[in-house]
C-alpha positions in Angstrom: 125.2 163.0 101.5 125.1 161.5 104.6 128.9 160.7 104.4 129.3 164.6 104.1 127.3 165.4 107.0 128.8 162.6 108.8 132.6 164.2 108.2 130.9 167.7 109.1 129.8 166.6 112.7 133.0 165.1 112.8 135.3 167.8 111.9 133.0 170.4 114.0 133.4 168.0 117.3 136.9 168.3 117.1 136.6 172.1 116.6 134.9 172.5 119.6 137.0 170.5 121.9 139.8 172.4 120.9 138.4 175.8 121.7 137.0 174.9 124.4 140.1 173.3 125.9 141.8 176.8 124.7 139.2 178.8 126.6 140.1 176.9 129.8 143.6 175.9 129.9 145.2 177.9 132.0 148.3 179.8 130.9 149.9 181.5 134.6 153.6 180.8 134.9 154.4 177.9 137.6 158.2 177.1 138.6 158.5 173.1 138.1 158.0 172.4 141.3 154.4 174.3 141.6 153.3 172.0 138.0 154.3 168.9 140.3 152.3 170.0 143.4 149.5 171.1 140.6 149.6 168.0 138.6 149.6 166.0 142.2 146.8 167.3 143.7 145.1 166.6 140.0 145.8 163.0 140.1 145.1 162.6 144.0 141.6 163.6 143.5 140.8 160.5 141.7 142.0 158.1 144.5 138.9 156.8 146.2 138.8 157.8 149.9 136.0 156.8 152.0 138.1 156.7 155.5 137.0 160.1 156.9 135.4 158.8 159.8 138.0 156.0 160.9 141.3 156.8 163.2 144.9 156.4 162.1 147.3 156.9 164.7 148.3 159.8 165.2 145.1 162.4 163.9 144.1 164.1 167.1 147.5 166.2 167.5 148.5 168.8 165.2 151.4 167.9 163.2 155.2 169.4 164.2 156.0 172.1 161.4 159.2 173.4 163.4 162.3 170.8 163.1 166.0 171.2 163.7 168.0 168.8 162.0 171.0 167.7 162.8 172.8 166.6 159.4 175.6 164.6 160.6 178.4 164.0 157.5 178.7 160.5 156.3 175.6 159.0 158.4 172.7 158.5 155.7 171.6 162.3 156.1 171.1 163.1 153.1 168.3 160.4 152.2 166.7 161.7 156.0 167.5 165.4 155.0 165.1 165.0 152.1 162.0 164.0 154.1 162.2 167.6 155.6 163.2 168.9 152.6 159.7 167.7 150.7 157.4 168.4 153.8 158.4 172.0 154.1 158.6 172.9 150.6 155.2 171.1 150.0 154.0 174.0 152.5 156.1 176.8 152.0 158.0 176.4 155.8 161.0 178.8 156.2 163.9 177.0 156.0 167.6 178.1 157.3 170.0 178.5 154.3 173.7 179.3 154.6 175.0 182.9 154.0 178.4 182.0 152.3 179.2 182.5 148.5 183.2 181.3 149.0 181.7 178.3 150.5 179.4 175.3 149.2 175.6 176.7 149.4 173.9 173.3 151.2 176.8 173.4 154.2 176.0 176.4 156.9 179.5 175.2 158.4 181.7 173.1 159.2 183.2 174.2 162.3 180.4 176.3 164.0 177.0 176.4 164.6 174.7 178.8 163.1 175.5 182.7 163.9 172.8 184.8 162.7 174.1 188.2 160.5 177.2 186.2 159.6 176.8 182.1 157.9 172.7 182.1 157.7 170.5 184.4 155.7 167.6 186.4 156.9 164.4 184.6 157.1 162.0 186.8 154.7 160.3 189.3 155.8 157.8 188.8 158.1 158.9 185.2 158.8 160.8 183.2 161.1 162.6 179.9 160.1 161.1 176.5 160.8 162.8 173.9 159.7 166.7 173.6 159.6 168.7 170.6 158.0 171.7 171.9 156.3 175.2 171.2 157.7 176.2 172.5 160.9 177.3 171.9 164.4 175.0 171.4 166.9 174.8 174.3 169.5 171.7 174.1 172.0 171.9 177.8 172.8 172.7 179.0 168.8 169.9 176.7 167.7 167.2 178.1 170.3 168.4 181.8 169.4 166.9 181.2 165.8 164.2 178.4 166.0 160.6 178.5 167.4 160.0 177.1 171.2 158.2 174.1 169.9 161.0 172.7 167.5 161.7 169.1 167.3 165.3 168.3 167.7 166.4 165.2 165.4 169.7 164.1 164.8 170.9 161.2 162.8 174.4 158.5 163.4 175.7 155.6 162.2 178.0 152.5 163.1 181.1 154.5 163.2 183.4 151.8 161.4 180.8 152.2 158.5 180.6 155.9 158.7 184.7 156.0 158.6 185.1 153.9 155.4 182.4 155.8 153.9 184.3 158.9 154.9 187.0 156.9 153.6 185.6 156.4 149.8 184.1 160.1 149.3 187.2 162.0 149.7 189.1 158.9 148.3 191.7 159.3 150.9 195.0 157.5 150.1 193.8 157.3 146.2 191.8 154.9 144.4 192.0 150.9 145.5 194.5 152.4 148.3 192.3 153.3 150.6 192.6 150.0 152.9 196.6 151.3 153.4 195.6 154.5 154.1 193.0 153.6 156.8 196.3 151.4 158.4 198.9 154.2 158.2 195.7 156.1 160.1 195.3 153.7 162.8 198.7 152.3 163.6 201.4 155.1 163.0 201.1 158.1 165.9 202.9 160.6 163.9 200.3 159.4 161.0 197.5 162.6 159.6 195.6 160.5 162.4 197.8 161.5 165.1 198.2 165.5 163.7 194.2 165.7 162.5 193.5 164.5 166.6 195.0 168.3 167.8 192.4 169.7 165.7 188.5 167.7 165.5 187.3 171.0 163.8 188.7 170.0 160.8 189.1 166.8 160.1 186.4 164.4 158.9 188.6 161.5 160.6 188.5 162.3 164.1 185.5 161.4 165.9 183.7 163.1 163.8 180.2 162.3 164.2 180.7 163.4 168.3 182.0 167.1 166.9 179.0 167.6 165.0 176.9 166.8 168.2 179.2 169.2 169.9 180.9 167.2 172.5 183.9 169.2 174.9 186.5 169.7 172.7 188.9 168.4 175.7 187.5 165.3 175.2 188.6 164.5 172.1 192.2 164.4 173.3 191.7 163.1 177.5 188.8 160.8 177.0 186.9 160.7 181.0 184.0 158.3 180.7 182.2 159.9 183.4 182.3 163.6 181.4 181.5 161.7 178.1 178.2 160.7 179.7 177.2 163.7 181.4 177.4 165.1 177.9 175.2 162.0 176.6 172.8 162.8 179.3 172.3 166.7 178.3 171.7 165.0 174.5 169.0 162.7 175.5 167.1 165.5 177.2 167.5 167.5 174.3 167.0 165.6 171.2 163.5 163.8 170.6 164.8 161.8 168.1 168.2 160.2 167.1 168.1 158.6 163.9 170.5 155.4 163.6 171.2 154.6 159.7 171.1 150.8 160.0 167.4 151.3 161.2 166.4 153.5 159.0 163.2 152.1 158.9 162.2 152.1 162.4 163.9 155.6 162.6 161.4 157.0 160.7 158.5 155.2 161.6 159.3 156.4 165.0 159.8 160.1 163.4 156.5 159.7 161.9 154.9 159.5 165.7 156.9 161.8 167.1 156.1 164.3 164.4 152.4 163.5 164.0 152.8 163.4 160.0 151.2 160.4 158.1 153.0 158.0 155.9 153.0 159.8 153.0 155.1 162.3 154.1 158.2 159.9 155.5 158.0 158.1 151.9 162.4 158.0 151.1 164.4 156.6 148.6 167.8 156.0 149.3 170.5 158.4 148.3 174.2 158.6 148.0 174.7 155.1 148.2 178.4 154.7 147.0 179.0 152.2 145.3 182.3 153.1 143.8 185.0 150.1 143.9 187.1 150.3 146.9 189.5 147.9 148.5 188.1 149.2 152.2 186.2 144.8 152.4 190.1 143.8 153.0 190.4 145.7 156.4 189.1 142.9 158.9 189.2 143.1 163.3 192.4 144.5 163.9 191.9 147.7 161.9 187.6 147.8 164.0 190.0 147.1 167.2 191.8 149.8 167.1 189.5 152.2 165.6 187.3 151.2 168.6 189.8 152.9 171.2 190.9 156.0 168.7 186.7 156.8 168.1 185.6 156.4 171.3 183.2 159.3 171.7 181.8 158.2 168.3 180.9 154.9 169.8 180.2 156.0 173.1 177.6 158.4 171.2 176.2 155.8 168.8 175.8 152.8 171.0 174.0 155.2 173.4 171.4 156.3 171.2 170.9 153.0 169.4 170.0 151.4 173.2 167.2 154.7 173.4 165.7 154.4 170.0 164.3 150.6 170.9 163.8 151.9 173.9 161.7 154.4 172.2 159.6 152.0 169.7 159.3 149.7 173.1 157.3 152.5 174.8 155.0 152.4 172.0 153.8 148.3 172.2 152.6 145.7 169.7 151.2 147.9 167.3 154.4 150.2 166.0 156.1 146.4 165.6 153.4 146.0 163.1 153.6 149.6 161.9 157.1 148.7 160.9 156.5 145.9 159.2 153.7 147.6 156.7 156.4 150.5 156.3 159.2 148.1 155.4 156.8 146.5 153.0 155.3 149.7 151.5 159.0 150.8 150.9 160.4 148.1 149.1 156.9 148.2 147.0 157.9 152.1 146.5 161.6 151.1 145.3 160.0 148.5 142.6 157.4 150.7 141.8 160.3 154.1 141.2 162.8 151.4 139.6 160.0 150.4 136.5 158.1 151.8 134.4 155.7 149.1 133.9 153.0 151.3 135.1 151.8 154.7 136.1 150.4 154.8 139.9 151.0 152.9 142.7 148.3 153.1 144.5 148.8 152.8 148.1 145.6 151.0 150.1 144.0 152.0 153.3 146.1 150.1 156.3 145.3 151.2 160.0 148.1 153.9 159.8 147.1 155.6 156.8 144.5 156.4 154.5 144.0 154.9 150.4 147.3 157.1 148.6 148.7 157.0 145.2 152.5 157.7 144.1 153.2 158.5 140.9 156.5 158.8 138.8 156.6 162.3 139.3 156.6 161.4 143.3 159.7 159.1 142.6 161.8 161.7 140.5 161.0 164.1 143.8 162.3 161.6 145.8 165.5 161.2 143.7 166.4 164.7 143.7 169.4 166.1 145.0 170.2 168.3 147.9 171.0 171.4 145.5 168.5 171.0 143.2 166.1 171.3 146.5 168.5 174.4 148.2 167.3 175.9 144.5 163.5 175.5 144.9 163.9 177.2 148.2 165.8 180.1 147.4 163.2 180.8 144.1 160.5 180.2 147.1 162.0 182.3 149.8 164.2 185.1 148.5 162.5 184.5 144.4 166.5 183.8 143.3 168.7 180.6 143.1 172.2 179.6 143.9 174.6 179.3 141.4 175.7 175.3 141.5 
């Protein structure tokens, strides 16, 4: 008897959890990305957090929503793409989005900067944009016509050797395990592509091409004046607020983070596009750097210049962003073990004096890892409630 009423309790406990769960699961159709944001907010809940009183530099300003982005080819952009890419979709910002179906959907252009009515769609209605990171060449002018007053201007470059032989391996120029012969023929022989491509910066991906993006005189590129090519550098520093350099990545975006008034969590990265295809670009040795050093010298006039301002930047800050730096480096490489196994289920991120107690989670990482059109996607569903055909 007392089995019986023992299976009855039982069998009626599990009726009722059911039902009840029924009664108040909720059934409203979310795109994946609202379930992550959902399940997120769910799971951050149950972090402990008792640092509302204490100061993490910086709280008192309001954070930068507006940011143009300048997404140079080849440089590491995509993995610094991504951190605006997460930020405004995590808040519904506007973003610019190329208007040209013959074309590939993530590049505005490749020759010109944006023109609005003719490579950009319409911001909703309503609207204005607020963040732009897609390809395209800098303009000043084009980029105030469409952007807020109180945009942040960030560009990104990287050493431009580097940047050529990546170049180099994505379009597999000169074929697989020939690229090495092809980067010669390109340096040495002056009726070489390198030699024709020079007539024409707009489009090649050979010639200086991190200084086109950036917009420099076009006469430049063919009667290089040192005293023109700084002017230009001059008008950049005033107008960008950040240059990221790819070799320090890290200190790039802890330096974004200040700049932009965000808080760690929201300049979390994994790396993306890393090649690492077999090439035969590790036999090319000083003579090949040589004379790529006098043929891209507006790409390392450009480069060198901002690497001197961004530790000229972090310098203005003191001590403490040294050891900001340090705890980001740290919380990164914790971040890349933590996304790389799946030993367990939250990494949970302690309070440190530039942050509050945070957790990541698995679902953080595969948001992390996604590609630039799977986030193009989420934004058109977001914006214009239809996607891109990829």
């Amino acid at each position: 008897m007392v089995a019986s009423v023992t299976k009855l309790c039982v069998f009626f406990g599990i009726f009722l959890t059911v039902f009840l769960c029924l009664m108040t699961a909720n059934f409203d159709y979310h795109t994946p990305l609202q379930n992550y944001w959902k399940y997120r907010n769910t799971v951050q809940k149950t972090v402990p957090n008792n640092t509302s009183s204490r100061f993490y530099f910086p709280t008192k300003k309001t954070p930068s929503q507006h940011i143009a982005f300048l997404k140079v080819h080849k440089t590491g952009s995509t993995t610094a793409q991504g951190i605006f890419l997460r930020y405004g979709l995590k808040r519904n910002l506007t973003f610019v989005v190329a208007n040209n179906k013959s074309w590939f959907p993530n590049i505005i252009s490749l020759e010109e900067s944006v023109i609005p009515g003719y490579n950009i769609v319409p911001p909703p209605k309503g609207k204005r944009y607020e963040i732009l990171c897609f390809h395209v060449v800098y303009n000043r002018s084009a980029f105030e016509g469409i952007m807020p007053n109180d945009t942040k201007y960030i560009g990104i470059v990287r050493e431009p050797f580097l940047q050529l032989k990546s170049t180099i391996r994505y379009f597999n120029y000169g074929g697989q395990n020939k690229h090495a012969q092809f980067l010669r023929n390109f340096l040495q022989n002056s009726t070489s592509t390198g030699r024709k491509e020079n007539n024409n910066p707009a489009t090649s991906f050979l010639n200086n091409r991190m200084a086109f993006e950036f917009n420099f005189p076009r006469h430049l590129f063919d009667s290089f004046t040192s005293h023109e090519v700084k002017q230009y550098l001059e008008i950049l520093d005033k107008e960008f607020d950040l240059v990221i350099i790819n070799e320090y990545m890290d200190e790039s975006v802890v330096l974004l983070r200040r700049i932009l008034n965000w808080n760690v969590q929201d300049v979390l990265f994994v790396n993306l596009n890393v090649n690492q295809g077999s090439s035969d670009l590790n036999k090319v040795g000083l003579k090949e750097i040589r004379l790529y050093r006098q043929y891209a010298a507006l790409d390392y006039e450009l480069y060198h210049f901002f690497l001197k301002r961004l530790w000229k930047q972090i310098n203005s800050y003191g001590h403490d962003i040294l050891e900001e730096i340090s705890y980001y480096k740290l919380l990164r490489k914790n971040l890349e073990n933590f996304c790389n196994s799946k030993e367990t289920a939250i990494l949970i991120v302690e309070e440190s004096n530039w942050s509050s107690s945070f957790l990541v989670t698995h679902e953080d990482c595969d948001f992390m890892r996604q590609g630039e059109f799977w986030y193009l996607n989420e934004i058109m569903e977001q914006q214009y409630l239809k996607k891109i055909v990829n």
